[in-house]
FIVOFI-557783 format. One record per residue (C-alpha): x, y, z. Coordinates in nm, 3 decimals, decimal comma, padded with zeros to 5 digits. Example, Ala and Ser with C-alpha at 12.3 -4.5 7.8 and 13.67 -1.06 7.14 Angstrom:
<atom xx="01,230" yy="-00,450" zz="00,780"/>
<atom xx="01,367" yy="-00,106" zz="00,714"/>
***
This chain:
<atom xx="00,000" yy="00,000" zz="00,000"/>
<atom xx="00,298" yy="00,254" zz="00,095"/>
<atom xx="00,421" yy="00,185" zz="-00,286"/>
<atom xx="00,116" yy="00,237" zz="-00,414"/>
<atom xx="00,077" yy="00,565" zz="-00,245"/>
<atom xx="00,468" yy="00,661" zz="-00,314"/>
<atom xx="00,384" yy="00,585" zz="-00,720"/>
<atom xx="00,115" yy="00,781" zz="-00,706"/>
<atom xx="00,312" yy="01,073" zz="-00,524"/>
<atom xx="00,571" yy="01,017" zz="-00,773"/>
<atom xx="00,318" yy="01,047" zz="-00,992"/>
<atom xx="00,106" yy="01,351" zz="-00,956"/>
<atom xx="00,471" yy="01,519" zz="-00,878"/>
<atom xx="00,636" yy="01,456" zz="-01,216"/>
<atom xx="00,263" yy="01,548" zz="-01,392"/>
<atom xx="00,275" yy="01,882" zz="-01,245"/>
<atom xx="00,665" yy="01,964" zz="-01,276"/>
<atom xx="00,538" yy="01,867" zz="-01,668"/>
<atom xx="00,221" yy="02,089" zz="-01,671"/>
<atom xx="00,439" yy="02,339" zz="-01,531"/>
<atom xx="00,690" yy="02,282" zz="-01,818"/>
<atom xx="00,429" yy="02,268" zz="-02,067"/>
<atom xx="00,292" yy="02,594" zz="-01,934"/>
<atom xx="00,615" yy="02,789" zz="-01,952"/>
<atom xx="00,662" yy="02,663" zz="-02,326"/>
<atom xx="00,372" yy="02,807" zz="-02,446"/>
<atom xx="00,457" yy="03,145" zz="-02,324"/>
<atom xx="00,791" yy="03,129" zz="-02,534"/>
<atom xx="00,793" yy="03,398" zz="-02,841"/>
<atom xx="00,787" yy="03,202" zz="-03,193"/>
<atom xx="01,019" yy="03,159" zz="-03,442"/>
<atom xx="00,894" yy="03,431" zz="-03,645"/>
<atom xx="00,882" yy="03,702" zz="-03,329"/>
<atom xx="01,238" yy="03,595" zz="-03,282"/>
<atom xx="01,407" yy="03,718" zz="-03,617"/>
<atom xx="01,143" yy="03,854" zz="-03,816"/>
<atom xx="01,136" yy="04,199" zz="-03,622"/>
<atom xx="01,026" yy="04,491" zz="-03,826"/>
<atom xx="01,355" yy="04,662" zz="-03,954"/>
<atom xx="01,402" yy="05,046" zz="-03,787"/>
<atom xx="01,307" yy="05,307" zz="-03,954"/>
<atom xx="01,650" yy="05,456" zz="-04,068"/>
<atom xx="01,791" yy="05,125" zz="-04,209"/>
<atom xx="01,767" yy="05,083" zz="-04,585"/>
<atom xx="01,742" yy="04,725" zz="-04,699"/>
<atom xx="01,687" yy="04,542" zz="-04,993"/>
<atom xx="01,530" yy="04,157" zz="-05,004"/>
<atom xx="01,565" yy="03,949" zz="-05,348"/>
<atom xx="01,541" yy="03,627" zz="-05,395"/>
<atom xx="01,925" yy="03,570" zz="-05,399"/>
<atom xx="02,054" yy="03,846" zz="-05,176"/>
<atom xx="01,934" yy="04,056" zz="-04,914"/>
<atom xx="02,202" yy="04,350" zz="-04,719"/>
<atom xx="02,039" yy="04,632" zz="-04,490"/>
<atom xx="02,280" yy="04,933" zz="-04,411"/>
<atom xx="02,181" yy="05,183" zz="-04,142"/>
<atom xx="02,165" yy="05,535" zz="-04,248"/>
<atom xx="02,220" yy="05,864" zz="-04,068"/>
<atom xx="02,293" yy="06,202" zz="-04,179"/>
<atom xx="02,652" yy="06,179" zz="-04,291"/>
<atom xx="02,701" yy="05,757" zz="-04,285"/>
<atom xx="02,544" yy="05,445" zz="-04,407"/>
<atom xx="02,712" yy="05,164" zz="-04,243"/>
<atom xx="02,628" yy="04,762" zz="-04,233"/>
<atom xx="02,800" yy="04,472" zz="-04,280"/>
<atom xx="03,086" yy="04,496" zz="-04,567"/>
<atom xx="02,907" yy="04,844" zz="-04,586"/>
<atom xx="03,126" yy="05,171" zz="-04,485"/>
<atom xx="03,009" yy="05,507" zz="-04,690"/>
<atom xx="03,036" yy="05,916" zz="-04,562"/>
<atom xx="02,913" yy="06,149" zz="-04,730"/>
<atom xx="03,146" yy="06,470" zz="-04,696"/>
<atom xx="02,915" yy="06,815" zz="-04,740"/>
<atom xx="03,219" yy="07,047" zz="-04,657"/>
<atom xx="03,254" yy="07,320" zz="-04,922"/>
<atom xx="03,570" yy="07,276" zz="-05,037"/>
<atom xx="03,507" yy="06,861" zz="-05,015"/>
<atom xx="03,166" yy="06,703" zz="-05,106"/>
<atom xx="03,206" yy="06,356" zz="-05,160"/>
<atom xx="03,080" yy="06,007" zz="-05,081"/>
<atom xx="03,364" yy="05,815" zz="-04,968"/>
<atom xx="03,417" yy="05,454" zz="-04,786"/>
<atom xx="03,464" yy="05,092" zz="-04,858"/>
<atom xx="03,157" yy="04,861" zz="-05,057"/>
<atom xx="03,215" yy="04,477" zz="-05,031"/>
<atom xx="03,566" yy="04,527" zz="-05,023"/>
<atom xx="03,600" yy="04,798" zz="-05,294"/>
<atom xx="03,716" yy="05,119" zz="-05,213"/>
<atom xx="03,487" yy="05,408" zz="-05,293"/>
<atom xx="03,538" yy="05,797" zz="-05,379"/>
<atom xx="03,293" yy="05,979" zz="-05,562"/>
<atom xx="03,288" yy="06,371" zz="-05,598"/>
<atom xx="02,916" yy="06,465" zz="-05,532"/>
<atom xx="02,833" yy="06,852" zz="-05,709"/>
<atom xx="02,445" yy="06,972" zz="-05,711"/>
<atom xx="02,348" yy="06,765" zz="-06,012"/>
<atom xx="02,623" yy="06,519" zz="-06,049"/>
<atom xx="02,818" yy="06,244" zz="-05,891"/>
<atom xx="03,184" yy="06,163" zz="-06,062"/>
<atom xx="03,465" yy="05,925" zz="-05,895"/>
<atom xx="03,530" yy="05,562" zz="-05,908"/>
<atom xx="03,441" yy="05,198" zz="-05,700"/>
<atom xx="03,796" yy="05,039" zz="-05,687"/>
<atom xx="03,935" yy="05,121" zz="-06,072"/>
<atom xx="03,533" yy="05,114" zz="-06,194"/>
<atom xx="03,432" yy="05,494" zz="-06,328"/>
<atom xx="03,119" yy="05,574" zz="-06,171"/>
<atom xx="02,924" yy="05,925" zz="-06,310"/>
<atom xx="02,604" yy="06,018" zz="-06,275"/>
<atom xx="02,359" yy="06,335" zz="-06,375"/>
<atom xx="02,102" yy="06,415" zz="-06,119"/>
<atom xx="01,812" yy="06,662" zz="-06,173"/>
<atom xx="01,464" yy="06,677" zz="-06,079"/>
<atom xx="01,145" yy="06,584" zz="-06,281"/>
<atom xx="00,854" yy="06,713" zz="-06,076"/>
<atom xx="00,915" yy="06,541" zz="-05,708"/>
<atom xx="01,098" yy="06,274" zz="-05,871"/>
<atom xx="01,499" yy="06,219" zz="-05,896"/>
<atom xx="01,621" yy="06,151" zz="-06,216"/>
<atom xx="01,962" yy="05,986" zz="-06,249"/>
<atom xx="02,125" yy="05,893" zz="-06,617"/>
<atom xx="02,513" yy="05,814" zz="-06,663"/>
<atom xx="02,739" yy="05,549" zz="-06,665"/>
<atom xx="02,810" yy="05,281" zz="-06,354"/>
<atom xx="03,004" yy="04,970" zz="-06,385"/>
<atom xx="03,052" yy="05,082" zz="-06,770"/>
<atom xx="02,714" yy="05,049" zz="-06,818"/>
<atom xx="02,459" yy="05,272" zz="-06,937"/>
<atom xx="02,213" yy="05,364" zz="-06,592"/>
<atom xx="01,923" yy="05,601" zz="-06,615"/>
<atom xx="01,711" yy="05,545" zz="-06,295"/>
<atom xx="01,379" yy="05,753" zz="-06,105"/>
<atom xx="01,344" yy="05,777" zz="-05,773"/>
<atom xx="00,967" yy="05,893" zz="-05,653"/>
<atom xx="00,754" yy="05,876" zz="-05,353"/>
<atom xx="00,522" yy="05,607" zz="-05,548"/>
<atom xx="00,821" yy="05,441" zz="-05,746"/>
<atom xx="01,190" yy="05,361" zz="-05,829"/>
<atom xx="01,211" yy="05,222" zz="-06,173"/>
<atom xx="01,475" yy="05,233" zz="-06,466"/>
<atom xx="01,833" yy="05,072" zz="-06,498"/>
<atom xx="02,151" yy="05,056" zz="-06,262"/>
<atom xx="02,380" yy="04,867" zz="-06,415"/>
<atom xx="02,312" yy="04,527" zz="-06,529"/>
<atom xx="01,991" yy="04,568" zz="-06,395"/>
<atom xx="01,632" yy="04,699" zz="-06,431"/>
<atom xx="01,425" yy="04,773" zz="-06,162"/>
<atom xx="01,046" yy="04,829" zz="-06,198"/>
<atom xx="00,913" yy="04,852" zz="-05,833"/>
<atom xx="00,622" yy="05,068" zz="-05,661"/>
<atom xx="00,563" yy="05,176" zz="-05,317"/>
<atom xx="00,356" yy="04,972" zz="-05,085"/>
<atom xx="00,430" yy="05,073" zz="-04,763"/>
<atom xx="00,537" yy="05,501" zz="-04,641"/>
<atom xx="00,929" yy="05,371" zz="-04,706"/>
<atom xx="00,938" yy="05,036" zz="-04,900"/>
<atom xx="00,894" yy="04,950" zz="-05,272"/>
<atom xx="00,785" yy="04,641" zz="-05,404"/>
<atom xx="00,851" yy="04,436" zz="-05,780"/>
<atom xx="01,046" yy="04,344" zz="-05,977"/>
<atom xx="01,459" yy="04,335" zz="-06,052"/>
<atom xx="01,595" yy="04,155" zz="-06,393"/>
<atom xx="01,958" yy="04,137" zz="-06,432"/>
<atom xx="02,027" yy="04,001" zz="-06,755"/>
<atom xx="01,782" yy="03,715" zz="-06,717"/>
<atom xx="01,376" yy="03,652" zz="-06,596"/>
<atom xx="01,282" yy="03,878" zz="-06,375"/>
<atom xx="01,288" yy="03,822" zz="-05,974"/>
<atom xx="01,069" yy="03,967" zz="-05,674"/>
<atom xx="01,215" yy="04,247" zz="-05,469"/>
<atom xx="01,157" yy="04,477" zz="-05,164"/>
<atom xx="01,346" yy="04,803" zz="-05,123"/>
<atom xx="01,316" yy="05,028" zz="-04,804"/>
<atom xx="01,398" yy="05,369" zz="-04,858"/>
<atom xx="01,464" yy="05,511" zz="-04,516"/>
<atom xx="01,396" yy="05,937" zz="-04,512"/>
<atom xx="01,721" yy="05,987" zz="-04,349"/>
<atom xx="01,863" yy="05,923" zz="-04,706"/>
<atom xx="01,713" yy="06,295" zz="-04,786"/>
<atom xx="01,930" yy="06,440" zz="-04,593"/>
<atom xx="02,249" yy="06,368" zz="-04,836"/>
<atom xx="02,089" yy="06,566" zz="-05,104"/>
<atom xx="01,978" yy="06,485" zz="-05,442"/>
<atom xx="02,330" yy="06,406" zz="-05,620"/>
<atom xx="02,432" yy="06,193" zz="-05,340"/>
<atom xx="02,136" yy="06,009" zz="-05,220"/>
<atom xx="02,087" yy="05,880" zz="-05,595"/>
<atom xx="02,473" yy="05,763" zz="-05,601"/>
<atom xx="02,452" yy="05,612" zz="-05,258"/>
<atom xx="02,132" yy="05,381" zz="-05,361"/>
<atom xx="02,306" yy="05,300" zz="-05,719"/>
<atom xx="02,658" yy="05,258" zz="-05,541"/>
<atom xx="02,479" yy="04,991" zz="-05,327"/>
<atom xx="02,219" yy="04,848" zz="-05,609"/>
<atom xx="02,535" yy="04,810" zz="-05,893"/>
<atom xx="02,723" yy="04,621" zz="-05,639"/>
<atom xx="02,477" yy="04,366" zz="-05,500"/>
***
């Protein structure tokens, strides 16, 4: 009889140290509460199918990993300069232009406005770019690739990228902060990190 009660201590005990396991579990946040946090709202990232970077931006720096650019607004120096996946960068940034080079790569770029929109045409990677920026969409060429994509969210674009094959999804954020580096540089900073991912 002693057994039989001791089992049946033994019993309940281990059933509620397990209900109380059970009942700590459930309280655990998921997977997707884990590492699908909303990015901040000064981080500009882009999501494809085969690559995805995000670089946080401030007034004078974006900065991530294998990311280092600054843009310099002094008067006697505007540039953006820096490292991108290992390749040095300086590019001279003037009111409607961006001229300079990614490692030995000429980079050059005209920048005016169309309305709201940012227009940028020129050369990157030695090939022919001519890209708009606008609150509603950023379509056009950088490089080897064309973008058609369209805002869906206050800061992020949705569609499509093609780089010299079918078409793939895409999501670009667009962070305000960006703004702040002007016209001339804002438009080289997003091809500078578009050309080279």
């Amino acid at each position: 009889m002693k057994t039989t009660y001791l089992g049946l201590l033994s019993l309940a005990a281990l059933a509620s140290v397990t209900g109380c396991c059970m009942q700590s579990e459930a309280s655990f946040p998921s997977q997707e509460e884990l590492y699908d946090e909303p990015d901040a709202p000064d981080v500009l990232t882009v999501h494809s199918d085969n690559r995805s970077f995000s670089v946080k931006v401030d007034d004078a720096n974006l900065v991530g990993p294998d990311v280092q650019l600054s843009i310099y607004s002094e008067p006697s120096d505007r540039a953006v300069r820096g490292s991108l996946w290992g390749h040095p960068v300086s590019v001279d940034v003037g009111e409607n232009v961006a001229l300079g080079a990614v490692g030995t790569t000429p980079f050059k770029l005209a920048v005016h406005r169309e309305g709201s929109a940012v227009r940028a045409s020129g050369s990157i990677q030695y090939r022919a770019s001519d890209f708009t920026l606008a609150r509603d969409r950023f379509t056009g060429k950088v490089a080897d690739c064309r973008y058609d994509l369209h805002q869906t969210g206050s800061l992020t674009y949705e569609g499509e990228r093609s780089c010299n094959g079918p078409g793939v999804p895409i999501t670009m954020k667009i962070p305000n902060e960006l703004s702040r580096w002007g016209d001339a540089g804002s438009a080289a900073a997003i091809a500078l990190l578009l050309s080279e991912s």
